[in-house]
C-alpha positions in Angstrom: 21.2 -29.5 -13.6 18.0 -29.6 -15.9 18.5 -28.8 -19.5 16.7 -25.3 -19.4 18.8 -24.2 -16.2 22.1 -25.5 -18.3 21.2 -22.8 -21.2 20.5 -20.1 -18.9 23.7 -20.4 -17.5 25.4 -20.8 -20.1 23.9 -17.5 -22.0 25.0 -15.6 -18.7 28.7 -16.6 -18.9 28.6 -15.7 -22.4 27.3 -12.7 -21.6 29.9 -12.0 -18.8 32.9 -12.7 -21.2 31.6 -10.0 -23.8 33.6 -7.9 -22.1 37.1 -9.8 -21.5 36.5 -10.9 -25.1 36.4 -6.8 -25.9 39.2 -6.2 -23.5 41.6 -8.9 -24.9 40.6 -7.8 -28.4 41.9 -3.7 -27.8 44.9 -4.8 -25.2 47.6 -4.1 -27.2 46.0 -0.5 -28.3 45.2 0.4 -24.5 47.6 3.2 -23.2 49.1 2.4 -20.6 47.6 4.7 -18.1 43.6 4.7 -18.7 40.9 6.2 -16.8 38.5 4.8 -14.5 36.7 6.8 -13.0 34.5 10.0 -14.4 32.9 13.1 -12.9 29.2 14.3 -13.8 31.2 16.4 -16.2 32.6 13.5 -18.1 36.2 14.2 -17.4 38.6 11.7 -15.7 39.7 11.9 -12.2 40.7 9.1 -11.6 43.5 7.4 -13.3 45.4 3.7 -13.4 47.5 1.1 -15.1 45.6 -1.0 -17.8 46.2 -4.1 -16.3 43.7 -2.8 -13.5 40.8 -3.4 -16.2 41.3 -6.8 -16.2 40.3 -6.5 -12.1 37.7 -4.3 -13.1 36.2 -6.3 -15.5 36.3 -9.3 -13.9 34.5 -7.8 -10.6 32.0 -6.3 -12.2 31.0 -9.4 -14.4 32.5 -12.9 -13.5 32.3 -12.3 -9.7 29.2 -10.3 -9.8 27.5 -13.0 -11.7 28.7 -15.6 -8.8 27.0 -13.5 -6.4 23.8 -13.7 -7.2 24.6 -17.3 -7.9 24.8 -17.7 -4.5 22.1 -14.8 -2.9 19.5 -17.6 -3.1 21.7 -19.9 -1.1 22.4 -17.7 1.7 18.8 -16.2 2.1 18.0 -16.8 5.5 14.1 -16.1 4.8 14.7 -18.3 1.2 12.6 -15.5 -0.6 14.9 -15.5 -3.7 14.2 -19.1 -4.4 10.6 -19.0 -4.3 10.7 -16.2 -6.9 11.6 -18.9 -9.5 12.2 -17.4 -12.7 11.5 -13.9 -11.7 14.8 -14.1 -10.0 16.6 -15.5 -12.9 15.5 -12.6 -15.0 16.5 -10.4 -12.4 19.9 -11.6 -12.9 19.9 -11.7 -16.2 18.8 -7.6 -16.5 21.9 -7.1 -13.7 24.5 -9.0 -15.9 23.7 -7.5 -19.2 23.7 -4.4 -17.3 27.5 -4.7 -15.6 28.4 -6.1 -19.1 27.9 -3.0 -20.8 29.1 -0.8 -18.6 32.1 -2.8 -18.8 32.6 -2.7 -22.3 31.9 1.4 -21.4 34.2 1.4 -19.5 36.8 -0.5 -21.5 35.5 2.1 -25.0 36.3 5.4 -22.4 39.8 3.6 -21.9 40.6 2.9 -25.2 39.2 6.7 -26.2 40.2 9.1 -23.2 38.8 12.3 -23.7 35.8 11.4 -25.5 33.7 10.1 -22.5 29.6 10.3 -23.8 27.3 11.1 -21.1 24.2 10.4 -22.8 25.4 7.0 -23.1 25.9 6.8 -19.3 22.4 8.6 -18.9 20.7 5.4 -21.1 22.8 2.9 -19.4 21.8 4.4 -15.9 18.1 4.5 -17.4 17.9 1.6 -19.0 19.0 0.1 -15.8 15.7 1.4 -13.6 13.2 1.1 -15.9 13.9 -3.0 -16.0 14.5 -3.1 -12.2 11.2 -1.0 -12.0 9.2 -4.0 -14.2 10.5 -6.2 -11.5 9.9 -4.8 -7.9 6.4 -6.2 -7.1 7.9 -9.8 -8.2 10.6 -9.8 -5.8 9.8 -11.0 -2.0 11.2 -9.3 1.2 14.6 -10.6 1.9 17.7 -9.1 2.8 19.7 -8.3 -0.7 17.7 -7.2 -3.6 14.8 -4.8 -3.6 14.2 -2.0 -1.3 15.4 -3.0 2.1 14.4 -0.1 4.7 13.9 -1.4 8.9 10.1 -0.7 7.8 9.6 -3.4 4.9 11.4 -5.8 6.3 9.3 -6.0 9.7 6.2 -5.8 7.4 5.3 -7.6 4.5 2.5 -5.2 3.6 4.9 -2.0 4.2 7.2 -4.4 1.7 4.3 -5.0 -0.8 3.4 -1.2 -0.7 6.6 0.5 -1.3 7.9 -1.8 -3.7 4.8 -1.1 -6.0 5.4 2.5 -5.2 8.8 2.2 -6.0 8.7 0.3 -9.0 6.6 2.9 -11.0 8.5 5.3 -9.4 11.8 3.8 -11.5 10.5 3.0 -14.2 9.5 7.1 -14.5 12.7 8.0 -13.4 14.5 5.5 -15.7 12.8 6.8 -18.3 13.0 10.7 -17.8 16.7 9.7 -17.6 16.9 8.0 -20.8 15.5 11.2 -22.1 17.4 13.5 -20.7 20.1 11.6 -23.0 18.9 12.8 -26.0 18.5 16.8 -24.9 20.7 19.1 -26.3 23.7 19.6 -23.7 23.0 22.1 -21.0 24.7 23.4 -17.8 21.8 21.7 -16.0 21.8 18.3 -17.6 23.8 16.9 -14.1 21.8 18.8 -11.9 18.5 17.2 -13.4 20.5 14.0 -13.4 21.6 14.0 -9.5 17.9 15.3 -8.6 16.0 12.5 -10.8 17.9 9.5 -8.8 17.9 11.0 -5.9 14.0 11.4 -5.4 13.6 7.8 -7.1 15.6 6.3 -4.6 14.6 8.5 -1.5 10.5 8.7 -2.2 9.8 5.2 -1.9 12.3 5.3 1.4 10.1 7.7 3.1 7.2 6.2 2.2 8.1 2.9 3.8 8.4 4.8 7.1 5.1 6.2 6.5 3.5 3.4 5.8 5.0 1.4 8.4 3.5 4.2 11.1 0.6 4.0 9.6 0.2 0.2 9.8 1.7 0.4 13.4 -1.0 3.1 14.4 -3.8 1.0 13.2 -2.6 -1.6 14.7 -2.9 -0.3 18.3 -5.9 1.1 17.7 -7.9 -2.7 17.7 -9.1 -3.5 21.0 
């Protein structure tokens, strides 16, 4: 393994045991029922012992981390790999990403009861307006990006949407990340619901439109 691809890997371990670090650090103060999973209004439903954090942890870091390890591996198309570094900063934004919400997750445990939602709404944020930087970089393939029947028959559909969608999210990420900082309000989940929602669903109806309006043309030629 080359020297620089050593370091990388070596900062993305160390960022994926930020939060085992965290969790071995508050063990002993953990209750032993914690919570682990929230509704839009911030209180727990969902409830388990603490050893299940360790599971938690551990998915959403170490073995997420060995996933897209591996993605560029299994690509049948090998899209991923000619990305080069794009798709190493792509992992990078993911891990730091499932880090903290980890360590979120493992603060909301430690703390029941004082779940912050404006920390979620920055995380969530945060989390589109990087991806959004990064959507014309990555090439059609069948894991990462937005993968509808239309962009993955067409290149161009591909090309199109994901320029679409990526200043689409980085718009929504940021209105999110805003929304953080408003004064709470009865509609602050409502807004939240509606703002991922069309991010997501826009650039998914596009890519059908743009596909039938490739297809059309296409007939069309003599």
């Amino acid at each position: 393994m080359k020297t620089n691809n050593l370091t990388r890997e070596i900062i993305l371990w160390a960022i994926v045991f930020i939060p085992l670090v965290n969790l071995a650090v508050v063990w002993t103060r953990l209750p032993e029922q914690v919570p682990v999973h929230f509704n839009l209004q911030g209180e727990a439903d969902g409830w388990a012992g603490k050893n299940s954090l360790v599971f938690i942890v551990l998915g959403t870091t170490a073995l997420f981390n060995l996933l897209l390890l591996a993605l560029p591996h299994i690509d049948p198309k090998r899209k991923l790999t000619h990305m080069g570094s794009k798709y190493h900063q792509l992992r990078f934004i993911l891990v730091i990403f499932m880090a903290a919400l980890s360590v979120f997750l493992i603060h909301n445990a430690l703390n029941p009861g004082t779940f912050r939602q404006n920390i979620h709404f920055v995380l969530i944020g945060g989390l589109f307006v990087a991806l959004g930087n990064y959507f014309q970089a990555v090439k059609p393939n069948y894991f990462i990006g937005i993968r509808t029947p239309w962009t993955l028959e067409s290149e161009q559909v591909w090309r199109k949407t994901h320029r679409l969608g990526g200043i689409l999210w980085i718009i929504g990420g940021l209105l999110l990340i805003a929304l953080a900082f408003l004064p709470a309000w009865g509609m602050q989940q409502t807004l939240y619901i509606a703002e991922i929602a069309l991010t997501v669903l826009i650039p998914v109806v596009y890519s059908f439109m743009a596909y039938r309006r490739e297809r059309h043309e296409l007939e069309r030629q003599p």
